[in-house]
C-alpha positions in Angstrom: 44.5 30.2 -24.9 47.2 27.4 -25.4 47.0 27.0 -21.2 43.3 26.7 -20.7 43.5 24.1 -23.3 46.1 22.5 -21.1 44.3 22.6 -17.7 40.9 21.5 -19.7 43.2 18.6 -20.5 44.5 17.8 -17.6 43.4 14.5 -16.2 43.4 15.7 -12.9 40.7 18.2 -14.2 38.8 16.0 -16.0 39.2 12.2 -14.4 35.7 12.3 -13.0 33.5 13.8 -15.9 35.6 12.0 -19.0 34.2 8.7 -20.6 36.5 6.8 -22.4 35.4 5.3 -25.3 36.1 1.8 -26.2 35.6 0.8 -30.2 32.6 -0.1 -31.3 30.8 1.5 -28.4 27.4 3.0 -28.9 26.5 5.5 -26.6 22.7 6.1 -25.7 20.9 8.3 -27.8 18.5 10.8 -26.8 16.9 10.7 -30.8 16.4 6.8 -30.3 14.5 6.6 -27.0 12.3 9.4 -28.6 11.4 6.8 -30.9 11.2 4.1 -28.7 8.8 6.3 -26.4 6.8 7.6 -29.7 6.5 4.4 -31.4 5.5 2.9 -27.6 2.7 5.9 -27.7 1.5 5.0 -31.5 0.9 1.4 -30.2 -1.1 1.9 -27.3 -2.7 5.0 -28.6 -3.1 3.9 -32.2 -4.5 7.2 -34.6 -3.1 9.8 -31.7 0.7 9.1 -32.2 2.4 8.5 -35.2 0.2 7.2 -38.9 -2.9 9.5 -37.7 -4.7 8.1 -41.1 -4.6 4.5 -39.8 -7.7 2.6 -40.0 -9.4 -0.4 -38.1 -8.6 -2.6 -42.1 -5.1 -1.8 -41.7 -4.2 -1.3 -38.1 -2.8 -4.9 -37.5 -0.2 -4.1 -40.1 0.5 -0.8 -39.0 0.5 -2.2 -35.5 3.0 -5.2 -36.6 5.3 -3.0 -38.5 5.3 -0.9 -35.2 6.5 -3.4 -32.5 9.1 -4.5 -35.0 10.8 -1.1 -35.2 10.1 -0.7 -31.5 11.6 -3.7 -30.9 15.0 -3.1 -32.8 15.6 -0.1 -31.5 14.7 -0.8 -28.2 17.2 -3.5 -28.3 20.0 -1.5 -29.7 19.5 0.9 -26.8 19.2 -1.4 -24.1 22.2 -2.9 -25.0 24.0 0.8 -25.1 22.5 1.3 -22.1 24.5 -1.9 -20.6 27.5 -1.5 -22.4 28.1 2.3 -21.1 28.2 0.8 -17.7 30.4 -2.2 -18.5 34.0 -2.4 -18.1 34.3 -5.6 -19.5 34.5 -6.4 -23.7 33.5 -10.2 -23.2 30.1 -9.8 -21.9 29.4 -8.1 -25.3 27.6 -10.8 -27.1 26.1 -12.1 -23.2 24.6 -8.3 -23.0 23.7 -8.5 -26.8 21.4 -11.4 -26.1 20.3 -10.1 -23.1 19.3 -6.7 -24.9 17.3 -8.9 -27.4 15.2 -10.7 -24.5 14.4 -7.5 -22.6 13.0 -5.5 -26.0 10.9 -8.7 -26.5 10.1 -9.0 -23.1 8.8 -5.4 -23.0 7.1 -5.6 -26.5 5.2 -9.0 -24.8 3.8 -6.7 -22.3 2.2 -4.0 -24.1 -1.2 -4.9 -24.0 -0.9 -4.7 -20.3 1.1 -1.5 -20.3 -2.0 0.0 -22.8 -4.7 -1.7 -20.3 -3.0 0.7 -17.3 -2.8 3.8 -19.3 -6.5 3.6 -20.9 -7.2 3.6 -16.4 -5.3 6.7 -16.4 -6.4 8.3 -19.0 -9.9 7.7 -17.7 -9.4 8.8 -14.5 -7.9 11.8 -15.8 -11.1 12.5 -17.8 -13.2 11.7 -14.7 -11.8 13.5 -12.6 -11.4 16.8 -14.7 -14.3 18.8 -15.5 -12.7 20.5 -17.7 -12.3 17.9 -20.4 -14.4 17.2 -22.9 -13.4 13.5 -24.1 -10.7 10.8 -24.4 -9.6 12.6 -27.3 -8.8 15.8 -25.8 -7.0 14.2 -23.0 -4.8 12.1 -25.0 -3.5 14.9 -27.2 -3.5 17.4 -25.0 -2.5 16.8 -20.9 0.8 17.1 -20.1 0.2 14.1 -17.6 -0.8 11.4 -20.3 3.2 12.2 -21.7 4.8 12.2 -18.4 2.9 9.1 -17.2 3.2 6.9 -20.4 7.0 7.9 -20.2 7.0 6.4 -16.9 5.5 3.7 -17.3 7.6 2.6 -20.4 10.9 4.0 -18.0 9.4 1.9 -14.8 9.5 -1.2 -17.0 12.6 -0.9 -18.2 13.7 -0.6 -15.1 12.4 -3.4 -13.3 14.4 -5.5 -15.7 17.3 -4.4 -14.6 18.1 -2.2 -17.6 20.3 1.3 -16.4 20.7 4.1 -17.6 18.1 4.2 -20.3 14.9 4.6 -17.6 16.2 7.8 -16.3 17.2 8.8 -19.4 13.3 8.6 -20.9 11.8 10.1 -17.8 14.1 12.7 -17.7 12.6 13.5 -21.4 9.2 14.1 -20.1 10.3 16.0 -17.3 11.5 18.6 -19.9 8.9 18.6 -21.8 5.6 18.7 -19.2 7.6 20.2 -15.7 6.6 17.1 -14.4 9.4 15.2 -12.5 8.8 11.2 -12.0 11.6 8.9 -10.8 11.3 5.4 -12.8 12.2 3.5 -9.5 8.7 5.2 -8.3 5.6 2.8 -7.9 2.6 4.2 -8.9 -0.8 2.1 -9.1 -3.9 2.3 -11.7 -5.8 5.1 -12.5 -3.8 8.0 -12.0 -3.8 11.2 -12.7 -2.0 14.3 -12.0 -4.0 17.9 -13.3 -2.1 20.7 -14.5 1.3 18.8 -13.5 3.6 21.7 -13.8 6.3 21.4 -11.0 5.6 17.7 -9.8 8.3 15.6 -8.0 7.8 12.1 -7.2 10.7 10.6 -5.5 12.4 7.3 -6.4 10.9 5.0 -3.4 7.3 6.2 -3.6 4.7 4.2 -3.5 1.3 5.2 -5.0 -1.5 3.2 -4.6 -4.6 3.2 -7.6 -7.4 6.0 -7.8 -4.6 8.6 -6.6 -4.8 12.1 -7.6 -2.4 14.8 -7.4 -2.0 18.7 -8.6 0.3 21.1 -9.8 3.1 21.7 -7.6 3.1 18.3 -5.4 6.8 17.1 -3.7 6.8 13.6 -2.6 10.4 13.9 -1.4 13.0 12.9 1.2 12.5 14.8 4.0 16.3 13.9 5.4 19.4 11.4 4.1 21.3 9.0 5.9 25.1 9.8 5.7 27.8 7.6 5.1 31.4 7.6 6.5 32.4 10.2 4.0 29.4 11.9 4.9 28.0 11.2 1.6 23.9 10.0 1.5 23.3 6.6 1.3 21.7 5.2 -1.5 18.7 2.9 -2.2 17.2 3.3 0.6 13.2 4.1 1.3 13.0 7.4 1.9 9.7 8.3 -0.1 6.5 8.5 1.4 3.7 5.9 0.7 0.1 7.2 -0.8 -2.6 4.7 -0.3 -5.5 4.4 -2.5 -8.1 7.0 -2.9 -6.1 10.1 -2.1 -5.9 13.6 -3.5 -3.0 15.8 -2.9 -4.3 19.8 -3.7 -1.6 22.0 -5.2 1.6 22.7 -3.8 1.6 20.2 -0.9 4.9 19.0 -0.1 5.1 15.6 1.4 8.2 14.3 2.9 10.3 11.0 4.3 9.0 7.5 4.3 5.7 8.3 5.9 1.9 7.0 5.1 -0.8 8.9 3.6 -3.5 6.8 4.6 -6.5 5.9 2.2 -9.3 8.2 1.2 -7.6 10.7 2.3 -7.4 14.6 1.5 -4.1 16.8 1.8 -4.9 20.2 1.2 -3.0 23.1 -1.0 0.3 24.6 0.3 1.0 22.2 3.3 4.1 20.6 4.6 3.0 16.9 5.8 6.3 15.1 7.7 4.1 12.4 9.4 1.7 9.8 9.4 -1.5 10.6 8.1 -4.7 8.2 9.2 -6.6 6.6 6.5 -9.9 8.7 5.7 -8.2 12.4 7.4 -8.4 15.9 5.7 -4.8 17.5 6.0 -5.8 21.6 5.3 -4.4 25.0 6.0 -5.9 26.6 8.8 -9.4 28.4 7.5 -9.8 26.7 4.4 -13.3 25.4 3.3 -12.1 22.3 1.3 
């Protein structure tokens, strides 16, 4: 026993998976950014998440109340997020003020954030025959979790803020199956049905009205190889989905190629090039 404990503690052994700790650190916490996402969902969807008895007489309380916790504990995990990454104790109170004007920055654009998920959440209603109202969709799809978290991740994200995006989309991916990249750009009103087994890549682009099912890779269909022979990061290697497209269950869609508007990519296909706006993409025999 006394030698595995040695090799475990080795640093040899353990130089590329150990974090040294400085004091004071926090580390990111899972349990936070489940608040930050839930408290995010009770603001936008006000009576679905969080106080269900809240009322139109005391919602601009319960709202204000809301976006103050969101914002503190936003800020506290932005700044972990930044500090996990940093090497250096003297940007402490720099990141510490940054932190502060990224949580207000974000909490400045929730009403826009809301305004994008009320479009998906209607064109998942619209586009499902199966659902019976707002409601149903908003307690219920897997998608409206996976998206929101996205959305709030993508954010993030665009503000430079690392660690913590990946962190909150990886969160829905456990819970729905459904696999989004924050550095992903998806438009308005979209919607994926079912969602189980989705993968959107880091560089996709998605335009609005875009529909997708169960079972959709948009992926890298090959990597560029460094010196080392180690794949070369940020670079586009997603494909690009134009507005107006539906992608049928288990279509696989790879490299940084164009699915052109209006278009229809059938179940169970492997699409590795262009596709012409307005084109149906099916297996052979099939009636869509």
């Amino acid at each position: 026993m006394l030698s595995v404990v040695s090799r475990l503690s080795e640093y040899d052994s353990l130089r590329k998976v150990y974090h040294q700790k400085r004091d004071g650190e926090s580390f990111p916490s899972s349990e936070a950014l489940h608040e930050v996402v839930n408290l995010t969902r009770s603001i936008i969807f006000p009576g679905y998440y969080g106080d269900s008895s809240v009322d139109l007489s005391t919602l601009q309380y319960y709202i204000g109340v809301s976006v103050d916790k969101l914002t503190n504990v936003l800020q506290e995990q932005i700044l972990s997020g930044f500090l996990f990454g940093s090497s250096s104790e003297t940007e402490y109170e720099q990141l510490k003020l940054k932190s502060k004007e990224l949580a207000n920055r974000f909490v400045a654009n929730l009403p826009s954030l809301r305004d994008t998920l009320v479009c998906d959440v209607e064109a998942a209603y619209y586009g499902d025959p199966a659902a019976k109202s707002f409601s149903e969709i908003i307690f219920c799809y897997p998608a409206v979790k996976a998206i929101s978290n996205y959305r709030i991740a993508h954010e993030l994200l665009t503000y430079g803020v690392p660690l913590i995006p990946r962190m909150i989309t990886e969160m829905a991916h456990s819970e729905t199956g459904i696999d989004i990249h924050p550095g992903a750009t998806i438009g308005k009103y979209f919607t994926i049905d079912h969602g189980t087994g989705v993968v959107i890549g880091e560089t996709c682009i998605i335009g609005e009205h875009v529909k997708i099912y169960q079972g959709v890779t948009l992926g890298a269909k090959s990597f560029q190889l460094d010196e080392q022979g180690n794949p070369v990061k940020n670079i586009e290697r997603h494909p690009i989905i134009e507005d107006n497209v539906i992608i049928y269950a288990n279509a696989t869609i790879l490299g940084r190629i164009t699915i052109g508007r209006d278009s229809v990519i059938g179940g169970n296909v492997c699409v590795t090039s262009d596709v012409s706006p307005c084109t149906k993409i099916v297996q052979p025999h099939s009636n869509l």
